[in-house]
C-alpha positions as a printed NumPy array, in Angstrom:
array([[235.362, 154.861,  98.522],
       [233.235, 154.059, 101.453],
       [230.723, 156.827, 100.18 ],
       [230.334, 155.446,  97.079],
       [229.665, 151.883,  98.286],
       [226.398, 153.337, 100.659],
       [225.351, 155.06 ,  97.865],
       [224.982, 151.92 ,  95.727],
       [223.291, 150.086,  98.775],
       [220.406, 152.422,  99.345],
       [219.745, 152.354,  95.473],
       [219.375, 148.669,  95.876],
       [217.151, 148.695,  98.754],
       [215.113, 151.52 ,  96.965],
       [214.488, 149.517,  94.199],
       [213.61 , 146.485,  95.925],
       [210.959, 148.524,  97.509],
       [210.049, 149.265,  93.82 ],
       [209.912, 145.845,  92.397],
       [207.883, 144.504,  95.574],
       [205.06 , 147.9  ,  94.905],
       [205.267, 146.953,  91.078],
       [204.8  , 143.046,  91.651],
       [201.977, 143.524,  94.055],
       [199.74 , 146.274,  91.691],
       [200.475, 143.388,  89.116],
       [198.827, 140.485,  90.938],
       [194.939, 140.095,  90.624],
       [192.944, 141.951,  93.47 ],
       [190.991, 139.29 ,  95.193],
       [188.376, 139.689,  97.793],
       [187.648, 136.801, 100.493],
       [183.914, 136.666, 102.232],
       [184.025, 134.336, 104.876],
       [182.181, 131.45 , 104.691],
       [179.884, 131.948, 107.701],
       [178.956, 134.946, 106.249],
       [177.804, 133.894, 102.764],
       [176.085, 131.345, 104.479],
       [174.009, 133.285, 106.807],
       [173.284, 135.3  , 104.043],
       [171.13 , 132.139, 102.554],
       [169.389, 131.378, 105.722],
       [171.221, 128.317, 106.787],
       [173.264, 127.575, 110.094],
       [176.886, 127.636, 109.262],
       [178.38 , 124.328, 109.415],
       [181.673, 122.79 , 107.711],
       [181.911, 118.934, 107.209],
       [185.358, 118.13 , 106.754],
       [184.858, 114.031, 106.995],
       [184.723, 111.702, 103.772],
       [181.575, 111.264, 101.834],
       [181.937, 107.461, 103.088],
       [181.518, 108.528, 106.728],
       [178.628, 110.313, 106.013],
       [177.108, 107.656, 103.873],
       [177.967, 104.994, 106.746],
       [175.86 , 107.576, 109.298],
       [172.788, 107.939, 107.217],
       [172.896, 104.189, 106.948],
       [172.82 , 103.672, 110.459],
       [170.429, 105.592, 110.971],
       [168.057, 104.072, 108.444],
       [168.875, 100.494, 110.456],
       [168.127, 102.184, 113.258],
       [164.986, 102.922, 112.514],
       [164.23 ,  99.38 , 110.964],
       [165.241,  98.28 , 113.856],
       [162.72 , 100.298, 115.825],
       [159.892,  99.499, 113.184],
       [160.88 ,  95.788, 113.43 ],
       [160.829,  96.273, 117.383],
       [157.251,  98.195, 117.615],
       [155.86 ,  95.257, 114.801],
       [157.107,  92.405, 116.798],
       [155.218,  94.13 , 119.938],
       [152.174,  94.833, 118.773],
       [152.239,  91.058, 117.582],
       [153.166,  89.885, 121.278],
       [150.838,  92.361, 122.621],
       [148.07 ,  90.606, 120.31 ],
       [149.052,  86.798, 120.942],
       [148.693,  87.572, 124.812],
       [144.699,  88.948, 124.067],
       [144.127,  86.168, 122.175],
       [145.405,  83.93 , 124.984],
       [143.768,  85.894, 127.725],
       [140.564,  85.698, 125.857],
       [141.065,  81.971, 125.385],
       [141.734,  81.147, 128.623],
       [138.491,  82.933, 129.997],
       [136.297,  81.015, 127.401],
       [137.742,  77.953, 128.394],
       [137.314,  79.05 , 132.269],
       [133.527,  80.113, 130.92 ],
       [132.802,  76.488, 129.449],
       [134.347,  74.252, 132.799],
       [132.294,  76.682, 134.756],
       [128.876,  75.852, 131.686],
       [129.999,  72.172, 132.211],
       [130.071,  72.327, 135.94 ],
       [126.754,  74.079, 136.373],
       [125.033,  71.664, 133.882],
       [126.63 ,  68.463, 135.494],
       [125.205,  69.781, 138.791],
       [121.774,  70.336, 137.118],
       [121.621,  66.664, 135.75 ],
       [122.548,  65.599, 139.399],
       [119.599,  67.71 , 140.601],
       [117.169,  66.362, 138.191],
       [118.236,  62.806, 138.57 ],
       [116.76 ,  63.734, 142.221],
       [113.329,  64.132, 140.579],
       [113.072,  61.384, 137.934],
       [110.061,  59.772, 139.793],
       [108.226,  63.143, 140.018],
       [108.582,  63.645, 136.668],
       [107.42 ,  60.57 , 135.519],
       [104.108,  61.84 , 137.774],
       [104.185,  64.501, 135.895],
       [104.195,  63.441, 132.26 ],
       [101.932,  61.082, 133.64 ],
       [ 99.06 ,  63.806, 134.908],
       [ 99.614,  65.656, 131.572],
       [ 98.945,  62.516, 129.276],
       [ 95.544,  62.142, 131.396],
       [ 95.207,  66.139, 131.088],
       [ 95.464,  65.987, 127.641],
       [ 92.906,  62.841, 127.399],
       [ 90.894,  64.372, 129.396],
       [ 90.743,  68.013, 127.349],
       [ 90.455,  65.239, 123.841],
       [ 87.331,  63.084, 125.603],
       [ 85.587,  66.148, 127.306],
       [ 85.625,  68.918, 124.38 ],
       [ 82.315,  68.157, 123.299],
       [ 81.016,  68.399, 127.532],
       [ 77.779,  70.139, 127.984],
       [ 76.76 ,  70.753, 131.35 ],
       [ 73.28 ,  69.303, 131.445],
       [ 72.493,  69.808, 134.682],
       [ 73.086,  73.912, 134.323],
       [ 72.197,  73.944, 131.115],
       [ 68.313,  72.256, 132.537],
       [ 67.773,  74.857, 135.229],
       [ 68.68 ,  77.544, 132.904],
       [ 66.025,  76.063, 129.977],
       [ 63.287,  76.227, 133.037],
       [ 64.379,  79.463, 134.262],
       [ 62.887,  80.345, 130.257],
       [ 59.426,  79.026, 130.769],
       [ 56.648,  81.074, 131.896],
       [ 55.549,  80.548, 135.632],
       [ 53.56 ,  77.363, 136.09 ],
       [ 54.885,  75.513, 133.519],
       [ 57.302,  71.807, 134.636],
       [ 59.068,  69.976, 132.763],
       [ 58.331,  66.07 , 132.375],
       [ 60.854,  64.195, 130.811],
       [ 64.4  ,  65.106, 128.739],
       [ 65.8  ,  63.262, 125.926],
       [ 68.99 ,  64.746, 125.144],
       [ 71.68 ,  63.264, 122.029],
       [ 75.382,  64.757, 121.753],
       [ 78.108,  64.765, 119.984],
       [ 81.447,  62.335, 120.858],
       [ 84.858,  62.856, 120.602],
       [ 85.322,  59.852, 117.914],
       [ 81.824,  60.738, 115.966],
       [ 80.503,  63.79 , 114.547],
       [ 77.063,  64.59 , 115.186],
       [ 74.718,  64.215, 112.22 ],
       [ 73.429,  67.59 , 110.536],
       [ 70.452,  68.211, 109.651],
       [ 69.553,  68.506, 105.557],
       [ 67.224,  70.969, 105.696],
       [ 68.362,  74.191, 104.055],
       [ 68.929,  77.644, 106.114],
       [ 69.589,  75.25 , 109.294],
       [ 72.618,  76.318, 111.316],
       [ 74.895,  73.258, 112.75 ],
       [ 74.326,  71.921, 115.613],
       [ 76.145,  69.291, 118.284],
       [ 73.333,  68.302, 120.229],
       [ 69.681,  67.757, 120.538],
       [ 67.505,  68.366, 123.745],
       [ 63.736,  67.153, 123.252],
       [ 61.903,  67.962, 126.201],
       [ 58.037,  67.953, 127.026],
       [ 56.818,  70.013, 129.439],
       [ 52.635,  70.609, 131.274],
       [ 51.515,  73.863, 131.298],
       [ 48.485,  75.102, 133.194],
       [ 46.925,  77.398, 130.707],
       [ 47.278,  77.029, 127.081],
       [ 50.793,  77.445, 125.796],
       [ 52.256,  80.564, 123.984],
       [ 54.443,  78.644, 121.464],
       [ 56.171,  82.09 , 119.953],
       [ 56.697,  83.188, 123.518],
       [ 58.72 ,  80.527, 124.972],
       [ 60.568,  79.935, 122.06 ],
       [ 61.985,  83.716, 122.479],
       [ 62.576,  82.817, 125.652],
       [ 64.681,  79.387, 124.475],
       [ 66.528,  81.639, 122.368],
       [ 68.167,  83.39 , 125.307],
       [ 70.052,  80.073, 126.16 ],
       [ 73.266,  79.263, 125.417],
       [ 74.028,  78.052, 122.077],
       [ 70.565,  77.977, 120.818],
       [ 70.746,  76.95 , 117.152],
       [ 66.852,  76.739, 116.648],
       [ 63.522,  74.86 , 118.093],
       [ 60.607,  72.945, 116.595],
       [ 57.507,  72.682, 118.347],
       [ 55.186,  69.53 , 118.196],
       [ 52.236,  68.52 , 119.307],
       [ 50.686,  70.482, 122.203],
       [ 48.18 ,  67.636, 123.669],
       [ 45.252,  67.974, 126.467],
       [ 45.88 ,  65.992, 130.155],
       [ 42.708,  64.75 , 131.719],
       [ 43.578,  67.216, 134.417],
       [ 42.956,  70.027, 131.928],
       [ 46.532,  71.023, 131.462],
       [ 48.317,  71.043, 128.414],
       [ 51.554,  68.782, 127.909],
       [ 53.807,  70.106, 125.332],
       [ 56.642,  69.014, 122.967],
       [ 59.621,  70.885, 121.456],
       [ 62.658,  69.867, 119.892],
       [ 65.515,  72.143, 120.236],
       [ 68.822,  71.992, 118.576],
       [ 72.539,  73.177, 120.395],
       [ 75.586,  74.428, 118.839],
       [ 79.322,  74.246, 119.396],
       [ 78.264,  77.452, 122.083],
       [ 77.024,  75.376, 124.892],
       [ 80.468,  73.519, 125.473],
       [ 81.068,  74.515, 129.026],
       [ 85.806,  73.811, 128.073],
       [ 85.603,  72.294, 132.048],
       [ 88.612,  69.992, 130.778],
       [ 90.743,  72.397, 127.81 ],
       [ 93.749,  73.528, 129.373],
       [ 94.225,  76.383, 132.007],
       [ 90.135,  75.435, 133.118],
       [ 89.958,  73.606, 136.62 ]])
């Protein structure tokens, strides 16, 4: 009786073992690749999120405010940072204009010193400038003379001058003969001569003067004496001014 009863137990456990081989060929066969491996495979670093979507979304977020933030920040300093040139820059100007202000106050003291002097002054230039007005038509005669003898041959003196100019309020009249240059003064002159005269020669030698415009000869007459007293006309151009009184002449 026992026998039989551990007979019927192994068969049990023996077909246990059976049904467990039989149920596990039946089931699907499936394979399982890690995860770190699959990804490796693709390049990327293995990482598993396991937080919400909204956590993520709530760290991208902050990190885009964030960065606002630090856009906002560098803005708003680059704005201070521009204010305080402008300041700086306005505050030297205004340092550069008291400093104008000061120096010009200081030169209106200075020349305040001087008033009389420079009353002088205008004063000297207003007779300057009449002077360089009423003496622009000033030959000098006396020069001019010794040069017009220094022409004439040896022997020959001169008698008498009779010299008209030009004035600062009236032009001097011209002459209406044709070809004849312009002139602003005449010198008629008669001079004795020892011998008799060589017209053509001393009027080259007139010509040598300054501004010689031209000469007439007249009448060449006999002294008692048996010298010869002679008359020429000769007329002056603006050439002869001798500028004594124009400005920068002393």
């Amino acid at each position: 009786m026992s026998s039989h009863a551990l007979v019927v137990d192994r068969k049990t456990q023996k077909e246990e073992r059976d049904e467990t081989a039989s149920s596990r060929r039946s089931r699907p066969v499936v394979t399982l690749v890690p995860r770190k491996a699959t990804i490796e495979a693709l390049g990327g670093e293995p990482r598993v999120s396991l937080l919400p979507a909204e956590v993520n979304d709530y760290h991208r977020a902050k990190t885009v405010r964030r960065r606002l933030g630090l856009g906002v920040f560098m803005v708003l300093l680059v704005v201070v940072a521009g204010v305080g040139a402008a300041y700086f820059q306005s505050v030297q100007a205004q340092a550069s204009l008291d400093a104008a202000r000061a120096t010009s106050q200081d030169l209106a003291a200075q020349e305040a010193q001087f008033v009389d002097l420079r009353k002088v002054q205008s004063g000297m230039a207003l007779v300057q400038a009449g002077q360089a007005v009423g003496g622009s038509p000033d030959i000098d005669w006396k020069a001019y003379l010794e040069k017009l003898q220094v022409t004439l041959p040896a022997g020959v003196a001169i008698n008498s001058v009779v010299i008209e100019s030009s004035s600062p309020f009236v032009d001097f009249a011209q002459s209406t003969i044709p070809l004849e240059g312009s002139r602003v003064a005449t010198l008629s002159f008669t001079a004795t001569s020892p011998t008799i005269p060589s017209i053509p020669v001393w009027l080259d030698g007139l010509a040598k003067l300054p501004g010689f415009a031209d000469a007439v000869p007249g009448s060449v007459t006999i002294q008692a004496d048996g010298s010869y007293l002679v008359n020429i006309t000769m007329h002056i151009n603006a050439d002869a001014f001798s500028h004594r009184y124009a400005e920068g002449k002393k």
